[in-house]
C-alpha positions, 0 to 999 in steps of 0.5 A, a space after each residue: 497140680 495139672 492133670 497133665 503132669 505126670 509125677 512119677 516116671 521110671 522109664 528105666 523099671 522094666 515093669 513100669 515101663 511095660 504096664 503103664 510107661 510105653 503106652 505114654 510115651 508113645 503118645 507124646 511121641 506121635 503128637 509130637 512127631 507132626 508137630 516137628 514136621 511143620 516146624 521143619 516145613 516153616 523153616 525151611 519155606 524160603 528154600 522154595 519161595 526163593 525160586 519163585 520170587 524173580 518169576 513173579 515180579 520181584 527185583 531182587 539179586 542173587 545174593 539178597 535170595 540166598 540171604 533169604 534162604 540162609 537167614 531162617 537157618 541163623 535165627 533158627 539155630 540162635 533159638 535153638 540155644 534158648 529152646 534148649 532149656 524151655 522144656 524143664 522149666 515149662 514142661 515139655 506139653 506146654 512148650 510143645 503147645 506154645 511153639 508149635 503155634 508161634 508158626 502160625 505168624 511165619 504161616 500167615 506173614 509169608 503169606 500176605 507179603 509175597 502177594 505184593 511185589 512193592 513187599 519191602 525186601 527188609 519185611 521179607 527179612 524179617 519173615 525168613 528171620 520169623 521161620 527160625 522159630 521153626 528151627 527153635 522147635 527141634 531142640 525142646 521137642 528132642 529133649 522132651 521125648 528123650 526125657 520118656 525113653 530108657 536108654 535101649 530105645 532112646 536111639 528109636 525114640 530120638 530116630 524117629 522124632 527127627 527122621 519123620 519131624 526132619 520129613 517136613 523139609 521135603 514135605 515143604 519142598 514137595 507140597 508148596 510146588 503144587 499147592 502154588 498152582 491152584 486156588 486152594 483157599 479161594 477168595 479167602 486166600 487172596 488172588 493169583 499172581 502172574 508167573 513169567 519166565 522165558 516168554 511163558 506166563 501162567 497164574 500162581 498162588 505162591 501165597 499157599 506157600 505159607 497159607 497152607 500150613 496154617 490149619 495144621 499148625 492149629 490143629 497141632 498146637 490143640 493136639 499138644 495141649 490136650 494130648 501131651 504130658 508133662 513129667 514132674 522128673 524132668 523139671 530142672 532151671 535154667 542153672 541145674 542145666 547149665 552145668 553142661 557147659 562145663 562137660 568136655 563132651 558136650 563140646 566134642 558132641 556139638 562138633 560131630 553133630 554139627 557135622 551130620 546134622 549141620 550138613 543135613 539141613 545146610 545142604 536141604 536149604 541150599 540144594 535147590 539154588 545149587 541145582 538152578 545155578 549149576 544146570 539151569 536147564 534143569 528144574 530144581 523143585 523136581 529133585 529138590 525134595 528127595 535129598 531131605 527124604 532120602 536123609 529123613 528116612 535114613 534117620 529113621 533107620 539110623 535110629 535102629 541100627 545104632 542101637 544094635 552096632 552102637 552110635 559111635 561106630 555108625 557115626 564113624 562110617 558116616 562121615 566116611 561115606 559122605 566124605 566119598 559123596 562129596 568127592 562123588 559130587 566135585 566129580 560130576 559137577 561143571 567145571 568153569 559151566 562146561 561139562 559135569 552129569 546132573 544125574 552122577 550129581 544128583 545120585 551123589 547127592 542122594 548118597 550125601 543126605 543118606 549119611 547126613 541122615 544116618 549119622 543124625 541119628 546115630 551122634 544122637 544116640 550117643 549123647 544120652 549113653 555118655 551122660 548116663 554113662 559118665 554119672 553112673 560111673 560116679 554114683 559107682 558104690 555109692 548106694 541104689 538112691 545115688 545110683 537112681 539119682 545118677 539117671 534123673 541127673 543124666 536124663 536132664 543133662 543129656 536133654 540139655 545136650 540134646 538140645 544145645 548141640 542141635 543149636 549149634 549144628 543149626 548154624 549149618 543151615 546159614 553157613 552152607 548155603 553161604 559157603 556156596 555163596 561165597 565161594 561162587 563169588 571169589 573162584 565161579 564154583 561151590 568147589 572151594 566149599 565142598 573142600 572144605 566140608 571134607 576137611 571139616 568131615 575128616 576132623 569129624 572121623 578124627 574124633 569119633 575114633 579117638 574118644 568113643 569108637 576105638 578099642 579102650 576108648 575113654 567112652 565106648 558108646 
């Protein structure tokens, strides 16, 4: 037996928790916590490369940039569905360890492609499909930290997993427009590029882009593997997970969380192409960055707040305070390019990503009530052996769900940067999109309060 595996863990036995429970799973939290950040920062890449490319040399259309943005949200969510069930049938240390370091092919790809522009546009496809990997981390590295906490601080625990592991997407957004400018592995990293736009030409290194992450993949991919644990209580196959196909709730939940964090990556991946096409005169990698902050760190707190008021209820207030930004948002953006208030679209946005941010959370909280929830109620009269097996049964299919409905949002990192895409070509505006978002947002409210906010809801949580 691995000195790493952890045969008995009872998160839920306050004593056990307290004495030997909370200093472990705090550990595997914070090594996991900067692993999912650079997962987030390599997914995410392409959404500042893309900027760059035509400065630089490169030929390519409008379209064929947003498809390499959209791209790493496609494989990244497909991956997800099979992450989903990595961490029981692997162990959450080496899943975690083995994922962390598959980014270092995205890393180091990007960062030889982009210093040629003959680069072949299906080789830059390939790599925005490569970054997916990164999407893939977020659904083994939730459900692996949620196998650590009792149900009282899974809302922290999962808020800040995905609160600082989401800050990779403006850390990336942040990071690469500086690290471009300068030499910053030297002769090693490769030579400058010439950067033109406007008449103006000034040397750049976007091969740092990818290049700059490189050590500290490395680095995390070791902490992993010396430093995480793996819990024999977590240990399921693919079929002892699979049942969470055939639980209504896993559905509804892969709705809600699409909506909140669907969103949140969708717009992250998208606003700084929105930006560029809406106010050219505006550059779009001095803002882009604080929309995935301000929703980052909105998680965070989300975490927190939903476990005092309740997930359900947080969620619900949610969707109505980003249906009131995106209105906020229509309201201030050029009508046929004439008009409109960067700063009124930009405080909009920043309003969005909050709720995309808190709503995470608080749809995450929910998940592991409803299952815990649900087989408690089962296991009602029936014995303390049913009643402790109801938890370990409800931990791996509340993980599972964890994982599969992230898959699932994930798709919005590919169909919102689309939409806008889309709806620009057939009616010259992003308007027909933002619509349909709150259509899809109402709906979002719409169950929310019908099965687990409403007073005698089916499943109050």
């Amino acid at each position: 037996m691995s000195r790493y595996m952890i045969n008995t863990w009872e998160p839920e036995t306050p004593s056990f928790w307290q004495n030997t429970g909370k200093a472990t799973a705090a550990r595997n939290l914070w090594i996991s916590i900067p692993a999912l950040l650079l997962a987030f920062a390599v997914w995410m890449v392409w959404s500042v490369v893309v900027v760059n490319l035509p400065n630089i040399g490169f030929t390519y259309s409008n379209n064929q940039l947003f498809w390499l943005t959209a791209l790493p949200g496609l494989s990244g969510a497909t991956l997800r569905i099979f992450y989903s069930f990595m961490v029981p049938i692997f162990g959450g240390r080496r899943w975690t360890a083995i994922s962390t370091g598959s980014l270092l092919i995205p890393a180091i790809g990007i960062g030889l492609a982009v210093q040629d522009v003959n680069t072949g546009y299906p080789t830059m496809l390939i790599l925005a499909l490569l970054c997916g990997f990164g999407g893939g981390n977020f659904a083994s590295s939730m459900a692996n930290i949620s196998f650590f906490y009792p149900k009282a601080s899974k809302g922290f625990a999962l808020g800040m997993n995905a609160g600082l592991g989401n800050l990779g997407v403006s850390v990336v957004q942040f990071v690469v427009p500086l690290v471009i400018t300068f030499a910053v592995f030297g002769a090693w990293g490769g030579d400058s590029l010439t950067w033109v736009k406007n008449g103006v030409s000034k040397q750049m290194w976007l091969q740092n882009a990818g290049f700059i992450w490189v050590p500290f993949i490395a680095l995390s991919t070791l902490l992993a593997w010396f430093g995480m644990n793996d819990l024999a209580s977590a240990k399921a196959s693919f079929s002892e997970q699979a049942v969470i196909f055939r639980r209504k709730h896993n559905w509804l939940m892969c709705w809600l969380y699409t909506g909140t964090f669907g969103s949140f990556i969708g717009y992250s991946a998208a606003f700084p192409l929105l930006i560029k096409i809406q106010f050219p005169d505006v550059n779009p990698l001095d803002y882009a960055f604080l929309g995935p902050l301000v929703g980052a760190l909105a998680r965070v707190a989300g975490g927190v707040i939903s476990d005092k008021l309740g997930g359900a209820r947080v969620t619900l207030w949610s969707f109505l305070l980003m249906i009131g930004a995106v209105l906020g948002v229509l309201y201030f953006m050029p009508q046929a390019g004439v008009g409109g208030s960067f700063n009124g679209f930009f405080w909009m946005f920043m309003l969005l990503f909050a709720g995309t941010g808190i709503g995470n959370a608080s749809t995450f909280r929910m998940i592991p009530v409803i299952f815990l929830t649900e087989h408690q109620r089962a296991a009602a009269g029936k014995g303390k052996a049913a009643q402790e097996q109801a938890i370990v049964d409800a931990n791996k299919e509340g993980a599972a769900v964890l994982g599969f409905t992230s898959a699932v949002a994930a798709y919005g990192a590919f169909f919102i940067p689309k939409s806008y895409g889309t709806s620009i070509a057939l009616t010259g505006s992003p308007d027909a999109a933002l619509w349909c978002f709150i259509g899809f947002y109402v709906s979002c409210i719409a169950i929310t309060w019908w099965c687990y906010a409403r007073k005698n809801a089916p499943m109050p949580c």
